[in-house]
N, C-alpha and C positions, 0 to 999 in steps of 0.2 A: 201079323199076316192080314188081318183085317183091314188094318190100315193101307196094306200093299194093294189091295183088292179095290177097295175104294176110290183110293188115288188113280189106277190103272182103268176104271170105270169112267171114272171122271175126265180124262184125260182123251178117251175113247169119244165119250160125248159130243168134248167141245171140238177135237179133229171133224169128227162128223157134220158136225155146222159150219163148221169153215169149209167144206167139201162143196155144199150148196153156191158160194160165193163162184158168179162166174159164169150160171146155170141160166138154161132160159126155159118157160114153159109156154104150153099154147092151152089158150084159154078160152069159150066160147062166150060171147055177151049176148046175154038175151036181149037189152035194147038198143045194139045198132045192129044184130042180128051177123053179126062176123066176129071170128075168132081172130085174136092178136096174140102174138109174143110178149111174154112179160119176163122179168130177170128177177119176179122174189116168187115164192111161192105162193098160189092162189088159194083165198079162201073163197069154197064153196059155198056160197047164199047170195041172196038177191038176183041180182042179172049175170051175174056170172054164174054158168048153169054145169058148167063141168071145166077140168083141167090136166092135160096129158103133160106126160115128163119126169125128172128132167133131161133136160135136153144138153149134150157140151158143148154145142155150139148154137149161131143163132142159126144157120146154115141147115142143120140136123134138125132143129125145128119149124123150119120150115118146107121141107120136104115131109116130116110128119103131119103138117096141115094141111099137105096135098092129098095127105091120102087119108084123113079124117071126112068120112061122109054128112057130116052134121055143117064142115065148113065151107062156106061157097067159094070160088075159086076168084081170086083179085081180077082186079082187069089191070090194062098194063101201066094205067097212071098210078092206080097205087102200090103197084109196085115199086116204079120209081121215089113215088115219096115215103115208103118206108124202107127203101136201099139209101136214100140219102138221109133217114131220120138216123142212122146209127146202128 
């Protein structure tokens, strides 16, 4: 039984990490002073000062960085070159 429990633990785990694949977060950088989308999960220290998510789409988090007050609002060139960076 112990062994049922474990395996079924196990199994739980590694579904749950593959759950993350796919995911996008918004992350603020203290030294260019704007928040970007990333696709792993952020670690908190250094210039990266916080991170909201996850997010199921890139779409879903970027409508979340509109409405994060910490992040300033793009202007419309970089918009364009992060609709065409993917």
């Amino acid at each position: 039984m112990k062994r049922l429990i474990f395996a079924c633990s196990l199994l739980l785990a590694s579904g749950t990490m593959s759950l993350a694949d796919g995911m996008f977060w918004v992350v603020g950088n203290r030294a260019t002073g704007k928040c970007n989308i990333v696709t792993s999960n952020p670690v908190i220290n250094g210039d990266i000062w916080f991170g909201d998510g996850p997010y199921k789409s890139k779409a879903d988090a970027k409508l979340a960085r509109s409405t994060i007050g910490a992040c300033p609002a793009l202007t419309p060139d970089e918009e364009k070159a992060e609709d065409s960076a993917g």
